[in-house]
C-alpha positions in Angstrom: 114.5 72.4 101.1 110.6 72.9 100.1 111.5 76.5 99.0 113.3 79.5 100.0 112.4 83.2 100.6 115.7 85.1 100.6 117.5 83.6 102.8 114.4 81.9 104.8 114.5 78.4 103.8 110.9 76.3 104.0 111.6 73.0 105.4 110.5 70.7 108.0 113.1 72.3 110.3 111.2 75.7 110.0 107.9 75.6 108.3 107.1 72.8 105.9 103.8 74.2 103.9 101.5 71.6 102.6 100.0 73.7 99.9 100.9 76.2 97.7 98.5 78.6 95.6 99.7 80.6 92.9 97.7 83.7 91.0 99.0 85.5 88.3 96.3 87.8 86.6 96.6 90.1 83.2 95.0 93.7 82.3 92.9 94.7 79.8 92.3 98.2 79.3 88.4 98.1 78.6 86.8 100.9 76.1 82.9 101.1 76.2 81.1 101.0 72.7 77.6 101.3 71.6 75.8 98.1 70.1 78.8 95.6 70.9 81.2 94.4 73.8 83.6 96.8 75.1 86.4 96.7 73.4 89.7 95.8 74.8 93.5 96.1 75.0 96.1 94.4 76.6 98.3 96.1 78.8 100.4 93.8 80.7 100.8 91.7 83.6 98.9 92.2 86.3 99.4 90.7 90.4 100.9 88.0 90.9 100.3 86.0 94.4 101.6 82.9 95.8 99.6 81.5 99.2 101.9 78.9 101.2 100.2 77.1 103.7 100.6 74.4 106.7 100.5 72.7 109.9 103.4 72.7 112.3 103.9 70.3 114.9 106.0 72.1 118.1 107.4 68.6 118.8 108.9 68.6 115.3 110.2 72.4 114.8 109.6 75.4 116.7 107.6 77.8 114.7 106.9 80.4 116.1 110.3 81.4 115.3 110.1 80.7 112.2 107.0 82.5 111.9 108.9 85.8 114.0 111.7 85.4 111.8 109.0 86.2 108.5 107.3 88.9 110.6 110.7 90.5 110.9 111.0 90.1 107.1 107.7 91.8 106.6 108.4 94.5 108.7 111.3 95.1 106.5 109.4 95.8 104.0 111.7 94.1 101.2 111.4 92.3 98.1 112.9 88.6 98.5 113.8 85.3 95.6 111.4 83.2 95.9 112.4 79.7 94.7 111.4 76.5 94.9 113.7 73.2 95.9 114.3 72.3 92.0 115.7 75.7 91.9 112.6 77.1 89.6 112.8 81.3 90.5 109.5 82.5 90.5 110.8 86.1 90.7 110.8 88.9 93.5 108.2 88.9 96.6 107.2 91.3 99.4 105.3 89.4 102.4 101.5 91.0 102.1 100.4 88.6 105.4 101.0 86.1 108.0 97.9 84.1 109.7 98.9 81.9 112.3 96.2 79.8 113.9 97.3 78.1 117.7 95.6 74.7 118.3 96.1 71.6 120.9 96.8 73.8 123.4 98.8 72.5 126.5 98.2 72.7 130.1 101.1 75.3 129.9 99.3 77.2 127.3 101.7 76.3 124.5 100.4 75.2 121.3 101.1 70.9 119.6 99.9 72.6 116.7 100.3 76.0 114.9 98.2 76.2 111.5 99.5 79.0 109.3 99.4 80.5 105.8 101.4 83.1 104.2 100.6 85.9 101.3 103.2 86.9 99.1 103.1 89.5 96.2 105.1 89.5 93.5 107.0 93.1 92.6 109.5 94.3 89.5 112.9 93.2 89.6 114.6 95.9 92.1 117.3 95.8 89.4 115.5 97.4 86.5 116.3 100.8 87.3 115.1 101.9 83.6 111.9 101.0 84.4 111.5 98.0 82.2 110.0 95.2 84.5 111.4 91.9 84.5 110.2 89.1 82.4 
């Protein structure tokens, strides 16, 4: 297992990403003043993404299953685990986007090759119901 989405596992059976991209970003509350730099305060975290992307050979796995299966997710509209095969939890994600890019095409109009990436967004725990996010 490469990582796991709920209960959508990554892995050469499904989707095998080749790359992984992860943004995390922090505010600061800015404050204009006269004669110096704006003066600033933190406020907390801000997004956090995480971009998986790859190349899936049909003769391998089938993904455009795989890649249904995560559409189906998405339409859900749900907040997943997202962990990686050490077992590292990188917290709660909603699916923002799926690309999916059809290449070597066959005579039967069937792709060897589907390139895609997917765009997930980190969200608060859906525990904390007192408002405090998690950690």
């Amino acid at each position: 297992m490469l990582m796991a989405l709920g209960m959508f596992i990554f892995e050469i059976s499904t989707l095998a990403h080749d790359e992984m991209q992860r943004k995390a970003q922090w505010v600061h509350a800015k404050s204009g003043r006269v004669g110096a730099r704006d003066a600033t305060q933190f406020v907390g975290p801000g997004a956090e993404t995480i971009s998986l992307s790859g190349a899936v050979y049909t003769e391998i796995a089938d993904a455009s299953l795989s890649i249904d299966q995560l559409r189906a997710m998405a339409d859900e509209g749900d907040a997943y685990p997202l962990l990686d095969g050490t077992g590292l939890v990188f917290g709660d994600f909603v699916i923002e986007a799926i690309d999916g890019r059809h290449a070597a095409i066959m005579a039967d109009g069937r792709a060897r090759r589907i390139d895609f990436a997917i765009d997930l967004l980190r969200v608060d725990d859906p525990a904390c119901t007192d408002g405090e996010a998690a950690s």
